[in-house]
C-alpha positions as CSV (number, residue, x, y, z in Angstrom):
1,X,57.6,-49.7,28.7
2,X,59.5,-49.0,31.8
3,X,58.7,-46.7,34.5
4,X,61.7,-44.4,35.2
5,X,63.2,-44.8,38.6
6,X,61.8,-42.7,41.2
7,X,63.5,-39.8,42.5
8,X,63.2,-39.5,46.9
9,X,62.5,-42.8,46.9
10,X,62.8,-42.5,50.7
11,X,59.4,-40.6,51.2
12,X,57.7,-43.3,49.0
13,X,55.9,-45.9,51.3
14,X,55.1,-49.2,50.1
15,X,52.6,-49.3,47.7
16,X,52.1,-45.8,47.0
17,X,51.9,-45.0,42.8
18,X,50.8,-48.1,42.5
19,X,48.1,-47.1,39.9
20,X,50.2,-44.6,37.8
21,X,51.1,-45.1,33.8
22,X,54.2,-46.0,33.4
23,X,57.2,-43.7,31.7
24,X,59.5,-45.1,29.1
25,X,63.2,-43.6,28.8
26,X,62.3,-41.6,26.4
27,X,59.2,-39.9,28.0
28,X,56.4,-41.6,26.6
29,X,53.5,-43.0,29.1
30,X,52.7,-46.4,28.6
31,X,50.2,-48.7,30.3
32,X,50.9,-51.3,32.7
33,X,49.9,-54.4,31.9
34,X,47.2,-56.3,33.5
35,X,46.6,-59.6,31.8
36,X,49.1,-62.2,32.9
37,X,49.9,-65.7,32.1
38,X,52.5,-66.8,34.3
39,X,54.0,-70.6,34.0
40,X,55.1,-71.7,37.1
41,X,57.8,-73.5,36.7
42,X,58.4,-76.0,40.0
43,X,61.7,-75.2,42.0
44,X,62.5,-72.0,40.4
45,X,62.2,-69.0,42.6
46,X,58.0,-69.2,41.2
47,X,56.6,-68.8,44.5
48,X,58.0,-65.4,44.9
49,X,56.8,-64.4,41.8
50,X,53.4,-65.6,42.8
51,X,53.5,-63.3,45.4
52,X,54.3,-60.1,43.2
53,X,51.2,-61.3,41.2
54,X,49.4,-61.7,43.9
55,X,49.8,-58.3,45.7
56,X,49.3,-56.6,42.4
57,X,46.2,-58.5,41.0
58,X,45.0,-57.3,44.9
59,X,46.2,-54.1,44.6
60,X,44.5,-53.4,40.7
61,X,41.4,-55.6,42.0
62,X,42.1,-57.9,39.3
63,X,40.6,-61.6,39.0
64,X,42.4,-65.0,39.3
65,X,42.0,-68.4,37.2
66,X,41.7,-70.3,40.6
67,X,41.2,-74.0,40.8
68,X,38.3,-75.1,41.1
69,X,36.8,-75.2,45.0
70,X,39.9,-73.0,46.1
71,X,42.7,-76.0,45.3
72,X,46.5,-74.5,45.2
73,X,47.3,-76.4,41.6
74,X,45.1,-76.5,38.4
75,X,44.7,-80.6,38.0
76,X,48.6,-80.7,38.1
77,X,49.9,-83.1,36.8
78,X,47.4,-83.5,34.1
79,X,47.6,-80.7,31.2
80,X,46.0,-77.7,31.9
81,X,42.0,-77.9,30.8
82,X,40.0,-74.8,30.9
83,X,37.3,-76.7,33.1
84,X,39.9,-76.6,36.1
85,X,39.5,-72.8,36.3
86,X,36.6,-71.6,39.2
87,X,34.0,-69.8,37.1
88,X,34.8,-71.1,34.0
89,X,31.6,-71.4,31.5
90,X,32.6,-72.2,27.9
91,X,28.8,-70.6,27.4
92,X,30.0,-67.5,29.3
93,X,32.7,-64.7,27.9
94,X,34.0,-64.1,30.9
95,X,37.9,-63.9,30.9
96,X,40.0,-64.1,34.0
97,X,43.4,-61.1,34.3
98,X,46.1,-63.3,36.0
99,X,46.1,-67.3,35.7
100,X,49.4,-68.1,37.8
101,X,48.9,-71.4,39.7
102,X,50.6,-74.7,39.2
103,X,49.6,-76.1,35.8
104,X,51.1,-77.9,33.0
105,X,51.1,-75.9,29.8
106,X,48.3,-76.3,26.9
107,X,48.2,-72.4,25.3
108,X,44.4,-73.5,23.3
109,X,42.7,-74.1,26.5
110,X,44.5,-71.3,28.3
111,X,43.9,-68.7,26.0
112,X,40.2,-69.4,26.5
113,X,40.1,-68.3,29.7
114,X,42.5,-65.1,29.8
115,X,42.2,-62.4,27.1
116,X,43.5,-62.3,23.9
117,X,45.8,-59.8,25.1
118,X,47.7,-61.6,28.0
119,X,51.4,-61.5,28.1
120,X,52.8,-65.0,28.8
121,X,55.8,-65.7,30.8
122,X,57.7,-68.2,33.3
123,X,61.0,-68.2,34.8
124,X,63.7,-71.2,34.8
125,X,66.2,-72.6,36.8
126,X,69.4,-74.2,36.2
127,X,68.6,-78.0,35.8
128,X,71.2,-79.3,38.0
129,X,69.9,-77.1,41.2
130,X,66.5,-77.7,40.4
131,X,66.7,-81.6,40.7
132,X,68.8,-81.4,43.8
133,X,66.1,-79.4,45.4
134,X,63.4,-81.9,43.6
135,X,65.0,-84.5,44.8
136,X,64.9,-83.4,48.6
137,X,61.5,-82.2,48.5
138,X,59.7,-84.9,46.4
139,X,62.2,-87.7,47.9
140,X,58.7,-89.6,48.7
141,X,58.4,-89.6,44.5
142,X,58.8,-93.3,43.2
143,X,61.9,-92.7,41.3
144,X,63.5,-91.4,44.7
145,X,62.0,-93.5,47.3
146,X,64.6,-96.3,47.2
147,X,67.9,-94.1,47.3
148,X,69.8,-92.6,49.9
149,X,71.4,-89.8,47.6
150,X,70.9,-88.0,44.3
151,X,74.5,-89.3,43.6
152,X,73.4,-93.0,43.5
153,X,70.1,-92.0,41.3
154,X,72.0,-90.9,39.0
155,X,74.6,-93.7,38.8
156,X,71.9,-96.1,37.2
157,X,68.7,-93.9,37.2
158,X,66.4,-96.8,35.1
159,X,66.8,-99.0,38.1
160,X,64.9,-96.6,39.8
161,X,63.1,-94.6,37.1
162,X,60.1,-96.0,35.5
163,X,58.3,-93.5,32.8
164,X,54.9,-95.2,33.2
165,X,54.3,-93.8,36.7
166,X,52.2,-90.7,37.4
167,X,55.1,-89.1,38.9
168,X,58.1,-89.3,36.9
169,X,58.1,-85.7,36.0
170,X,59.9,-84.7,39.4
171,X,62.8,-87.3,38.4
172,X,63.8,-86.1,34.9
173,X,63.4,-83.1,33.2
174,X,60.8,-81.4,35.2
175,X,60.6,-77.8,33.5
176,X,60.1,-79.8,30.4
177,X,56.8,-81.5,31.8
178,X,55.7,-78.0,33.1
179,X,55.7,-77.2,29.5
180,X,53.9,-79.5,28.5
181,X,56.4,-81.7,26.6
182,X,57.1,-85.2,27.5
183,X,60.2,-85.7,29.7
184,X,61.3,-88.9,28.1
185,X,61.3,-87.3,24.6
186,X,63.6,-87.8,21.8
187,X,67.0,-85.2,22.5
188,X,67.8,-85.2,18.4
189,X,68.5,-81.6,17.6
190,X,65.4,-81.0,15.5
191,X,63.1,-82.4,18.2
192,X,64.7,-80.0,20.8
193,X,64.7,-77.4,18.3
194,X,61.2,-77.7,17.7
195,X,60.2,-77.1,21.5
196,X,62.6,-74.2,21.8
197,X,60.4,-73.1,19.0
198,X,57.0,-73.6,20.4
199,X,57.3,-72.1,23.3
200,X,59.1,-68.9,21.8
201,X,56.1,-69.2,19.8
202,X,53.8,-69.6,23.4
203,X,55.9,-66.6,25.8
204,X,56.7,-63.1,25.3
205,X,59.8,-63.9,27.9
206,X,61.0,-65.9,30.1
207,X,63.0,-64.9,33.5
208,X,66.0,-67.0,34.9
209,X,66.1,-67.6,39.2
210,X,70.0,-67.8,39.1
211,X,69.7,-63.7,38.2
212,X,66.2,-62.7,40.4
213,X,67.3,-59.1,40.3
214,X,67.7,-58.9,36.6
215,X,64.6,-60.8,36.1
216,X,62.5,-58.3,38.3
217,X,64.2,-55.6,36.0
218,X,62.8,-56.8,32.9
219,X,59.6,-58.0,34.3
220,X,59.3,-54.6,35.6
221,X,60.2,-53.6,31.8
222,X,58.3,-56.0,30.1
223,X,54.6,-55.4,32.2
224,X,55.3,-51.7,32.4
225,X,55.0,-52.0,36.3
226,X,56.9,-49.6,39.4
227,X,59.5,-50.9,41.5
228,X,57.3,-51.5,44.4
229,X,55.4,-54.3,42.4
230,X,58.4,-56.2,41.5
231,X,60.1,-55.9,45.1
232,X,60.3,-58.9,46.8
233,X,61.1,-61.0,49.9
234,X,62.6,-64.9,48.8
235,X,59.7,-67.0,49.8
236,X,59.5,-71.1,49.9
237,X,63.3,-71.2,50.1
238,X,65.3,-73.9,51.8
239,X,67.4,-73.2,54.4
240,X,71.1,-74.0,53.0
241,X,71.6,-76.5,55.7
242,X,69.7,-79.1,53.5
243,X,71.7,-78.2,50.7
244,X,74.5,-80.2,49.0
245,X,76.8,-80.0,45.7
246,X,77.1,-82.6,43.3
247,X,80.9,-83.7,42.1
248,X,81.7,-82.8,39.0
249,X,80.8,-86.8,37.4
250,X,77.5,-86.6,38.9
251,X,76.4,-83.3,37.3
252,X,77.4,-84.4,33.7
253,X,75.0,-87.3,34.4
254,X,72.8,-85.4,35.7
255,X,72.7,-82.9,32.6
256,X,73.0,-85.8,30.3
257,X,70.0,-87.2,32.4
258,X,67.8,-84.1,32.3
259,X,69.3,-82.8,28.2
260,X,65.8,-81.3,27.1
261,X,65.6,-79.3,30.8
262,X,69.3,-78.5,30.0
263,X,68.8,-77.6,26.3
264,X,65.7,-75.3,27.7
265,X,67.6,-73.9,30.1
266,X,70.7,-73.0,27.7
267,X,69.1,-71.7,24.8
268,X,66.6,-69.2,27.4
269,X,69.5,-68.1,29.2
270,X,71.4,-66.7,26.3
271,X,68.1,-65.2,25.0
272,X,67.6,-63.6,28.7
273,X,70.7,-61.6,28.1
274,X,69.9,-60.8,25.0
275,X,66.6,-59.3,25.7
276,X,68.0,-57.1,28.8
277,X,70.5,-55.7,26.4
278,X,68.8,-55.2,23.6
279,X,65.5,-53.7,26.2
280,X,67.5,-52.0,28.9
281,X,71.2,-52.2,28.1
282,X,73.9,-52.2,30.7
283,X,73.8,-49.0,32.2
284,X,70.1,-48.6,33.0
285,X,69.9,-52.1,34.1
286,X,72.7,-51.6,36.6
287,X,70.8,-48.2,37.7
288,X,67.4,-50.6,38.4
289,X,69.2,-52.7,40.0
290,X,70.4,-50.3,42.9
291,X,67.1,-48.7,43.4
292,X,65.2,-52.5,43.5
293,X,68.5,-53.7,46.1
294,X,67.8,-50.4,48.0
295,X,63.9,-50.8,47.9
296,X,64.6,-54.6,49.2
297,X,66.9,-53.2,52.3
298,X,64.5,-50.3,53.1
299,X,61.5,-52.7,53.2
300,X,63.2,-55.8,54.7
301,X,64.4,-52.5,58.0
302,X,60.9,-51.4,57.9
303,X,58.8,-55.0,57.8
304,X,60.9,-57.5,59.6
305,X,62.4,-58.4,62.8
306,X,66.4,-59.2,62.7
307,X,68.4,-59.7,59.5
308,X,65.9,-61.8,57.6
309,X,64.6,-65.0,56.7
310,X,63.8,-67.8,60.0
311,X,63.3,-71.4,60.6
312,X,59.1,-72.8,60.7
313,X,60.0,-73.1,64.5
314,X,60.7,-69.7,64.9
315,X,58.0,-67.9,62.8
316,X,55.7,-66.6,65.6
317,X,53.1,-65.8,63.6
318,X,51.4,-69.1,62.5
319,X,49.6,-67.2,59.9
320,X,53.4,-66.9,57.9
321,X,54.7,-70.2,58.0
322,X,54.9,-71.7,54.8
323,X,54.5,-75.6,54.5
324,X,57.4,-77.5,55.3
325,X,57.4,-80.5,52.3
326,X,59.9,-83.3,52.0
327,X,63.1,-83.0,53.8
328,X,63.4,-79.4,53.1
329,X,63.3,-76.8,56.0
330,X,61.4,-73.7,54.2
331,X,62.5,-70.4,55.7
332,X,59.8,-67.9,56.4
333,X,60.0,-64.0,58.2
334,X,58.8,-62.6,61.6
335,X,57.2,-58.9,60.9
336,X,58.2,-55.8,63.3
337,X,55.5,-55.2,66.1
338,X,53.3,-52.3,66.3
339,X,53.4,-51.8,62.5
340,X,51.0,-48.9,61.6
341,X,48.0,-49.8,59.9
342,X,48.8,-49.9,55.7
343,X,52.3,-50.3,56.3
344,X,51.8,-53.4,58.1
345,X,49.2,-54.6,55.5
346,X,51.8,-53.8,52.9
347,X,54.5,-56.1,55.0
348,X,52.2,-58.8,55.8
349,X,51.8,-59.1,52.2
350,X,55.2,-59.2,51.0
351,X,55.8,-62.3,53.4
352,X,52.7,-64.1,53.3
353,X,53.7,-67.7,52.1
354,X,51.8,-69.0,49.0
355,X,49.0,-71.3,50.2
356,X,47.7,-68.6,52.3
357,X,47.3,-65.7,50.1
358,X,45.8,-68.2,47.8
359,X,43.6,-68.6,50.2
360,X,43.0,-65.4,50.8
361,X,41.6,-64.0,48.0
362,X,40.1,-67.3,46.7
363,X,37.5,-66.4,49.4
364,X,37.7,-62.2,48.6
365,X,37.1,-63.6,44.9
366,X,34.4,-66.0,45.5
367,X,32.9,-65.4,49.0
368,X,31.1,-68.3,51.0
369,X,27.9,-67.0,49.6
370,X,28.7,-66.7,46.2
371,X,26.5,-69.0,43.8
372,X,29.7,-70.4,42.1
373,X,31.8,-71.6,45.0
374,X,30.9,-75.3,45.7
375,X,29.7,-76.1,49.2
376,X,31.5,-78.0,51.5
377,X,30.3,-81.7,51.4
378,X,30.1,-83.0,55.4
């Protein structure tokens, strides 16, 4: 149920409607949705949509499956266990609205901590970008350790690659161990077909990083949310300096390498498309996409100094510089000076890197005091 674009969006400041139904196309209200299940996927623009679901669950006072005693990732790499969650009880009803931190996918202990009613989703990324970027910022992984380039990994990747270690998932087919599924499984066609099956069966949708714009559209579609909820700032990006293409020999073996990440990636792309048409079609979509470009522009001239995203060293504020991991540099944003009050708060939001606004409303969620937030051990 989408909302319908806003007319003077101009004399609309940030956050404003925020708790308005939503109105389809064809004038019905609708609901916005408020229990989220979001997979994220590592590598793939997740972070940013983190943020979104951050500044909404803030804005709607929603809770948050957190890890337990305020951790960023929910027992990764081990599959997800309800126990992980902060204020879990399996003697207690309680139910959590947005579970969005780093796990690895098992729905029967998930759905016992969100409600019934929870909308699932992730968001993929093409496989051959999303091992180069793995392989700069987990090159201390064992599979990577001993190489100077992807290229020679991939040349004889079992000289290097051993599946009994803890992290092998950042080597080969790493969306497919988010899922839950085992990265060295068997690549017949009824075994794949059988995970493209279980996790339609598991998600409601999943988005695609190559097209963020489009994504935000149907998110925006799909949880019945305004535009101002799905605009967004890039966040935990790599400056392109530390970027590099593979030759075209390398990324055959690298899809032949990661075939259940590229089988996952194929079969959710086409089905992406499928859904905007059949949801949106192409004229509305190409509408949402002007307003969310021009609601991106008017925030990014209002919120930030210069033309955009910075190095760490020149992010002024300490408070917004994201952790640099690996060899990657990760870009970050300088906010305006003299903001005025909400605006500012709005801004600050929008480009507050992930391990801080974790942070952040970990401790608004469960304050020092509170009974179920473990002391510190000295």
């Amino acid at each position: 149920c989408p909302f319908m674009l806003q007319k003077d969006r101009e004399s609309v400041t940030p956050g404003e409607g925020q708790q308005a139904r939503g109105v389809t196309s064809q004038g019905k209200t609708c609901k916005p949705k408020t229990d989220i299940v979001f997979l994220k996927v590592h590598k793939s623009a997740s972070s940013t949509v983190m943020n979104i679901l951050f500044r909404f669950g803030e804005n709607h006072n929603l809770t948050f499956a957190f890890p337990r005693g305020g951790g960023f990732q929910l027992s990764y790499p081990y599959h997800f266990l309800a126990r992980f969650v902060q204020g879990f009880s399996p003697h207690s009803p309680r139910r959590f609205n947005i579970l969005c931190h780093h796990m690895r996918f098992l729905q029967p202990e998930v759905q016992k901590v969100v409600p019934s009613s929870a909308v699932y989703f992730s968001i993929l990324r093409n496989p051959v970008q999303l091992m180069e970027s793995s392989f700069v910022y987990y090159k201390g992984a064992s599979a990577f350790s001993r190489v100077r380039s992807l290229e020679e990994f991939l040349r004889q990747p079992y000289r290097y690659y051993d599946p009994s270690r803890g992290d092998r998932h950042y080597a080969r087919n790493l969306m497919t161990f988010d899922f839950g599924f085992n990265p060295d499984g068997d690549v017949s066609p009824e075994r794949v077909q059988l995970m493209l099956n279980a996790i339609e069966a598991s998600f409601d949708f999943l988005l695609i990083s190559e097209y963020f714009d489009e994504s935000m559209v149907l998110l925006k579609e799909m949880l019945c949310w305004d535009l101002d909820s799905v605009v967004s700032f890039p966040l935990n990006s790599r400056d392109s300096s530390t970027k590099s293409s593979l030759p075209e020999a390398a990324v055959e073996r690298l899809k032949a390498w990661n075939r259940l990440d590229w089988e996952i990636y194929r079969h959710f792309n086409r089905t992406f498309w499928e859904r905007l048409e059949r949801d949106i079609g192409g004229a509305r979509l190409r509408r949402e996409l002007r307003a969310l470009r021009a609601r991106r522009a008017e925030l990014a001239r209002g919120c930030l100094q210069g033309t955009g995203s910075v190095g760490p060293k020149d992010i002024k504020d300490s408070s917004l510089r994201p952790l640099q991991h690996g060899g990657a540099r990760i870009l970050g944003y300088n906010l305006k000076q003299g903001l005025d009050g909400e605006l500012e708060r709005t801004c600050r939001r929008l480009v507050t890197p992930e391990l801080q606004y974790s942070s952040l409303l970990y401790k608004k969620q469960f304050p020092p005091e509170h009974p179920e937030t473990p002391r510190q051990q000295n």
